[in-house]
N, C-alpha and C positions, 0 to 999 in steps of 0.2 A: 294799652288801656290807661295805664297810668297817663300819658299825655296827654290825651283825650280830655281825662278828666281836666289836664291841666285849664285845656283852652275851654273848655265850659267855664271853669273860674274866671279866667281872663277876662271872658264874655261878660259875664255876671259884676265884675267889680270894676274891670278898665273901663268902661265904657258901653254906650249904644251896640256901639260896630266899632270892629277893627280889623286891619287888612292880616294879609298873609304876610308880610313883611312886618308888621309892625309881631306881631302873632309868634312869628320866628325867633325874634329881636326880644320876646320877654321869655321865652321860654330855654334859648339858648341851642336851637334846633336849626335844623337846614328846613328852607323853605318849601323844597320839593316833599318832604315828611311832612309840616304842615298842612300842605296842602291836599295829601293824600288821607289826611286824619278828617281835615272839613271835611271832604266828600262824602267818607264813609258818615259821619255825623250829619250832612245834609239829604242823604238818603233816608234814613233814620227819623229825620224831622226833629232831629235837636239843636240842628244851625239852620240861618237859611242865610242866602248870601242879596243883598239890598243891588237891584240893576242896576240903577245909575251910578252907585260908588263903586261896585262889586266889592264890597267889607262883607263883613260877616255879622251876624246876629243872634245871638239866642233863639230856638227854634220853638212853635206849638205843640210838640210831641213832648215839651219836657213839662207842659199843666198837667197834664193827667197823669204823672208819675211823684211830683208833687203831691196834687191831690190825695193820690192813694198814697203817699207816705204818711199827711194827714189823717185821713179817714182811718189808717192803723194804728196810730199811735194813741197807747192806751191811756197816756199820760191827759191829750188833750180831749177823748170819747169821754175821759169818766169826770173831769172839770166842766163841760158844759152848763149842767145845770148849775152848780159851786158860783160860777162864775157871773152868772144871769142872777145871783141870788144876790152876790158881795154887790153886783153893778149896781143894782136896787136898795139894797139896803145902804150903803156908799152917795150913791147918787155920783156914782165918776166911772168909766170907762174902767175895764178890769182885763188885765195881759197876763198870760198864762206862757210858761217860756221853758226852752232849754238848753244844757249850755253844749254846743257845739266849737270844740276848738279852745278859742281865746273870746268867742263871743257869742251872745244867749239869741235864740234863734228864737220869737213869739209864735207861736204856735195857735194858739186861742186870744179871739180878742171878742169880750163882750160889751158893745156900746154904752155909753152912762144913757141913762133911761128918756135925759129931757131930747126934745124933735131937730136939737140944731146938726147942720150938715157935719159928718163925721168919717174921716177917709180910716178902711181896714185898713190894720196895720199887720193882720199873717203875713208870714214870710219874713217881716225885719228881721235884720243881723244889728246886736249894737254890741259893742265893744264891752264884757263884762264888766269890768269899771267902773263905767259909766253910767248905770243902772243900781235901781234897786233891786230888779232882779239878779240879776249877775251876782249883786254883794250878797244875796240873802244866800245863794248857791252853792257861790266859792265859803263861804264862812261856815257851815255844814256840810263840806264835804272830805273827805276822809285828807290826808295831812298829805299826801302824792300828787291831788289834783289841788289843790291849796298851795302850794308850796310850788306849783310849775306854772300857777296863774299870777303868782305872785313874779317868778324868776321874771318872765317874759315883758315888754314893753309895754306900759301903761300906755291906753291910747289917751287922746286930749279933743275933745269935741268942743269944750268951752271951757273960758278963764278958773272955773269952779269943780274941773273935771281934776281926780286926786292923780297925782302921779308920782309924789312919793313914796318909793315901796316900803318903806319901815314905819308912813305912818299908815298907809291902807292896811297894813300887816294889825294894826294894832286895832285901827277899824273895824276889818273884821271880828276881830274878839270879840266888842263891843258889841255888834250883831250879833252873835251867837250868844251872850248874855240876856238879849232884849227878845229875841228871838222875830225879828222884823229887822228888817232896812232900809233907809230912804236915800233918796236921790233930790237932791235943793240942786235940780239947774246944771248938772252935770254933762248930760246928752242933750237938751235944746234949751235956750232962754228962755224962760220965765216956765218952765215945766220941772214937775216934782214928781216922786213916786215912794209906794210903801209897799215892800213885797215881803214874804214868807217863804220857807223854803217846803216842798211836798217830798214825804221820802213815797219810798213802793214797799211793796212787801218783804225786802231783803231787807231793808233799813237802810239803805241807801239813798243818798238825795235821787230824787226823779228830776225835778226843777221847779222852779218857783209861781205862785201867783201873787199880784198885787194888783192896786189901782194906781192910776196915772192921769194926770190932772194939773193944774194949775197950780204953781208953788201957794199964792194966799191964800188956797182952798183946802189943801193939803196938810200943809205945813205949818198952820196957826196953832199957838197953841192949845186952844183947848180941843180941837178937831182933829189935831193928830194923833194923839192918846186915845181918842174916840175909835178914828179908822184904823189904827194899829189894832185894834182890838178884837174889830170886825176881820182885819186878813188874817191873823192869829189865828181864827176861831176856825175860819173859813179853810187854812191851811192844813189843820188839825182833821176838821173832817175829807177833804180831799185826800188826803195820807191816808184814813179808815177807810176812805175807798176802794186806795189802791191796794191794801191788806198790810199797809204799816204795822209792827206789832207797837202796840202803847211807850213799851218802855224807850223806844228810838226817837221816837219824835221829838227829842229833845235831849237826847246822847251827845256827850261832847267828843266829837272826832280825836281819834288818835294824833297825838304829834302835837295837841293844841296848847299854846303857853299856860299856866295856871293861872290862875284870878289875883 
């Protein structure tokens, strides 16, 4: 099972397609394993194998399991409306995210309101990091997952992306003082973001929402103190959603430096 999963990964991140050789060569397996793992997986309709090259591919059978991982999850059912509200009153596209691993997986994406073409963004993986979301996450989350996002390799998507760990460390703080975080340029040129962290009803982070936009739309100054204000708010009640109790939403995680 475990390898299985592996080559699902492989699929997902190495590429389009890849052979059984190549397949074998990253997992460290015999080919003839491999090859017995596709099958059971292309019966399944979670690979399917391309005729001409005979590679492998990510299969149809794995939307609908997506989907309904989607359509459960309480985090992104009970932001819907939150999100449709920040979009509007914002006037910018609004991501709703959680963190998976080392990186925050968007989950809800509501378009900014005006008619220009705008490609969904569900399903991205981005490198916590690199994100508003991710910073607003990791800075409100208890001192174990804080502390193991921090150890791990800062990824680097652009010149602007942080990768030094003692000053993201200190970053963080800073976030969880303001209680918002932004992104100037981090994960794509000329794009910015302001996220908030959502807990749930333990008190626990759930994951973050913000808007994401154009760094001079965002990040001017008197429009960012604006929109910070609105994901704030906006974060606040989506935590009342979830059955946050009051006193959490704004709890400084254990383990965290003093002021």
């Amino acid at each position: 099972m475990h390898r299985a999963v592996q080559i699902l990964r492989e699929l997902a991140s190495g590429g389009p397609r890849l052979g059984v050789t190549e397949l074998a060569e990253r997992l460290g397996v015999a080919k003839p394993t491999v090859h017995a793992l596709l099958r059971t997986l292309e019966i399944e309709g979670l690979v399917g194998q391309d005729r001409d090259s005979s590679k492998y591919q990510l299969g149809p059978n794995l939307v609908p399991l997506g989907n309904a991982y989607l359509d459960t999850h309480e985090l992104r059912t009970r932001s819907l409306t939150w999100a449709d509200a920040l979009a509007n009153r914002s006037g910018e596209a609004v991501w709703v995210g959680v963190l998976t691993g080392d990186h925050v997986l968007v989950v809800h994406h509501a378009f900014r309101p005006e008619g220009a073409v705008q490609i969904l963004e569900v399903g991205a993986s981005i490198p916590w990091n690199t994100c508003a979301l991710g910073k607003a996450i990791a800075a409100s989350s208890c001192a174990d997952v804080r502390e193991r996002l921090l150890a791990g390799e800062p990824a680097v998507l652009t010149g602007a992306s942080m990768t030094d760990r003692k000053a993201l460390a200190g970053h963080l703080e800073d976030v969880l003082k303001a209680g918002y975080a932004t992104e100037d340029q981090e994960s794509a040129i000329g794009e910015a973001g302001i996220a908030s962290p959502v807990f749930d009803r333990s008190g626990e982070v759930a994951g973050a929402i913000g808007i994401v936009g154009p760094v001079e739309r965002l990040l001017g100054e008197s429009a960012r103190q604006e929109l910070a204000v609105a994901v704030r708010e906006t974060a606040r009640n989506l935590s009342r959603d979830l059955g946050a109790p009051s006193a959490t939403r704004r709890v400084r995680p254990t383990g965290s430096r003093a002021s």
